[in-house]
Each structure stands twice: as C-alpha cells, then as structure tokens.
C-alpha positions as CSV (number, residue, x, y, z in Angstrom):
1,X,134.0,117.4,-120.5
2,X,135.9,119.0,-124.0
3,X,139.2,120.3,-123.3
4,X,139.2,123.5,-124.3
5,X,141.8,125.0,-126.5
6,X,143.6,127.2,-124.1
7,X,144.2,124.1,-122.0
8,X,145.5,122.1,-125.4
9,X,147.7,125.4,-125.9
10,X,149.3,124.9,-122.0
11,X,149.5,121.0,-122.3
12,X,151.7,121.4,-125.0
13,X,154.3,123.6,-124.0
14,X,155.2,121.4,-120.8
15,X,158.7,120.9,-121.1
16,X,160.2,117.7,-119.0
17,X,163.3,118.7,-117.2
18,X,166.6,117.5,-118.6
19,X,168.5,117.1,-115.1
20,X,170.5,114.0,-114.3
21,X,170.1,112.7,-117.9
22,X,172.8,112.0,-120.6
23,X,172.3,114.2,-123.3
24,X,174.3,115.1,-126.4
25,X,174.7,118.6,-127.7
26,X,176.0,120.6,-130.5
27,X,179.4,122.3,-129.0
28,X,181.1,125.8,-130.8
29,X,183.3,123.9,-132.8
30,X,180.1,122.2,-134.8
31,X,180.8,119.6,-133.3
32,X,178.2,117.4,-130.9
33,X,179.9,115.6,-127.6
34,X,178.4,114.2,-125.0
35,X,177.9,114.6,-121.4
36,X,175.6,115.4,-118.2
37,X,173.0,117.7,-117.9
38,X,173.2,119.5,-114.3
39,X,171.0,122.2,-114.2
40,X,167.7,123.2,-116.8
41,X,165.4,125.9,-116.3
42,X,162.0,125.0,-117.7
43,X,160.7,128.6,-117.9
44,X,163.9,130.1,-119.8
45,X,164.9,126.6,-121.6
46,X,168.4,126.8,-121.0
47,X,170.4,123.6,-119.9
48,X,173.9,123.4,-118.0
49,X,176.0,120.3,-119.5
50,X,178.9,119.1,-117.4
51,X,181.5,117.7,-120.7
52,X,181.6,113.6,-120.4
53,X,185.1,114.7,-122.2
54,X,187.2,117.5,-120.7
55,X,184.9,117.9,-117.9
56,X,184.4,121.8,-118.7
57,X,180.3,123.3,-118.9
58,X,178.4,124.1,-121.9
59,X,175.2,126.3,-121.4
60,X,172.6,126.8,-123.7
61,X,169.1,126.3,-125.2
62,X,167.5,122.9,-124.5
63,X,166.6,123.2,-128.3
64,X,170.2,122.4,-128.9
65,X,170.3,119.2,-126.6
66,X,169.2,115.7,-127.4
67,X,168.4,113.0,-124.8
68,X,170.6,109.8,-125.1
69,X,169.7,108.3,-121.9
C-alpha cells in the first residue's frame, strides 16, 4: 500500500537521539570543541554537552552539534 504524504511528512522529522555520543559543537567564542552529549530532548531539539576540555556544560540546539562518534 502508498505511503501517504502525511506519513512521508512524520518519517522525516524523526530525530535520532544524540545521548552517549561524541559530538562536536560550535561554543560562544566561535569556536567548535569537543565533548559528550548527556542529555537531548527530541521534541524541543536541545542537547546538553559535558566539555571533553574544561569539563563545564554547553546547552543548545542539536542544529548546532555534529556527531564525531
């Protein structure tokens, strides 16, 4: 049976959780660093990032975080 478009529409916006992976994301200082992602919320895409570095958090958009690992 067709899917129908609606479904297509919902299929698409899945996002995959980004806890427990090593991700790299763009800090204030436009700079990107590296680190852990503890904590993302699917429904308002923001992501927790525990610092590889100086250990401190970063939270923001998953838009802003790329997977490494």
């Amino acid at each position: 049976m067709p899917q129908s478009n609606a479904a297509a529409v919902i299929q698409s916006k899945v996002v995959t959780s980004l806890c427990k992976r090593r991700v790299r994301y763009l800090a204030a200082n436009a700079r990107f660093r590296e680190g852990f992602a503890t904590g993302h919320d699917p429904i308002t895409r923001m992501v927790i990032v525990l610092d590889d570095f100086n250990g401190t958090f970063w939270r923001g958009p998953d838009a802003d975080v790329e997977v490494i690992v």
